[in-house]
C-alpha positions in Angstrom: 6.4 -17.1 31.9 4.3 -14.3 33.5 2.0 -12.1 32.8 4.6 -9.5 31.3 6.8 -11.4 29.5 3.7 -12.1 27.2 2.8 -8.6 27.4 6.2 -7.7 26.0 6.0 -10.1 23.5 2.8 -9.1 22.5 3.8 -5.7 22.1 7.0 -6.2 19.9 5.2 -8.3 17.5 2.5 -6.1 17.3 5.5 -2.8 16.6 7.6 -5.3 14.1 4.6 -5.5 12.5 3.5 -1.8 11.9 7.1 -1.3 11.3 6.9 -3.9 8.3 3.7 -2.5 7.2 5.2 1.3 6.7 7.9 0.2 5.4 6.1 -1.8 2.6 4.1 1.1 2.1 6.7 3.5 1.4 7.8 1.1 -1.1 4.7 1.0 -3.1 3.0 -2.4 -2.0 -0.8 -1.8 -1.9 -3.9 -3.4 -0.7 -3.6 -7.0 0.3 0.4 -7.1 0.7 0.7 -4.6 3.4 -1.7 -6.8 5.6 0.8 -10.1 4.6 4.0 -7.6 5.7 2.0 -6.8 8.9 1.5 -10.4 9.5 4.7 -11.3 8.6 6.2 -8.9 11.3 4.0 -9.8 13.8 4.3 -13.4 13.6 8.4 -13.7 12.6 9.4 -10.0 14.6 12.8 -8.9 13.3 13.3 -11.0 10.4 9.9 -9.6 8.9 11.9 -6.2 8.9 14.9 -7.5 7.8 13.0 -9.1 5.0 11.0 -6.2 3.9 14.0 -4.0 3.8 15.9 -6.1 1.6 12.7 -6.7 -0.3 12.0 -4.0 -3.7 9.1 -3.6 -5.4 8.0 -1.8 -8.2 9.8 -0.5 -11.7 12.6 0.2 -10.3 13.0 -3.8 -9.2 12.1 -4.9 -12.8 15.2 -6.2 -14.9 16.1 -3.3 -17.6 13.6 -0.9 -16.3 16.5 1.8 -16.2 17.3 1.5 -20.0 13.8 3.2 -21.0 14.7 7.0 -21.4 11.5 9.4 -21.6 10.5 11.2 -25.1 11.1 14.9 -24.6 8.3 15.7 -26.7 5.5 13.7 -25.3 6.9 12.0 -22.5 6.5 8.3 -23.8 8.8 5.4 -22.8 11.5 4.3 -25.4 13.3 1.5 -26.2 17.3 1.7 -25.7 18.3 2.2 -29.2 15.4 4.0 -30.5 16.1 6.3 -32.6 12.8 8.3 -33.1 9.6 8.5 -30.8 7.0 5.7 -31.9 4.5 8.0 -30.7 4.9 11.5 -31.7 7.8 10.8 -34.4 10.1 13.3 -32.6 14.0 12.5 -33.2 14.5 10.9 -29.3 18.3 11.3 -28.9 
């Protein structure tokens, strides 16, 4: 190969790997993980994106994190069938 094929490659790895590193930022990863997406880009290119697209992260990934409903009194998390806020005592629903 010469001089600008490794140029090239050089180039796309290093883009796939920004790419993966927004990407991961804009999905909350902090710290340490966006330096393992923007290796992961540069050293395995597209399927770094296509792995940190199909990736989620944070509450919104956790199992049941959408049955928590906000207190309207004090703002505090509550269990499904809660009836009352165990904060404030407010009636929740």
């Amino acid at each position: 190969m010469d001089l600008s094929s490794w140029i090239f490659i050089l180039v796309m790895s290093a883009g796939c790997g920004i790419a993966c590193m927004v990407i991961a930022r804009a999905k909350g990863y902090r710290g340490t993980a966006i330096l393992g997406w923007l290796a992961a880009g540069m050293i395995f290119s597209i399927f770094g994106l296509i792995a940190v697209i199909l990736t989620s992260h944070g509450l919104a990934a956790a199992p049941g994190a959408g049955a928590y409903a906000a207190c309207p009194h004090c703002g505090a998390p509550l269990p499904p069938r809660a009836s009352r806020c165990t904060q404030c005592g407010v009636e929740a629903r």
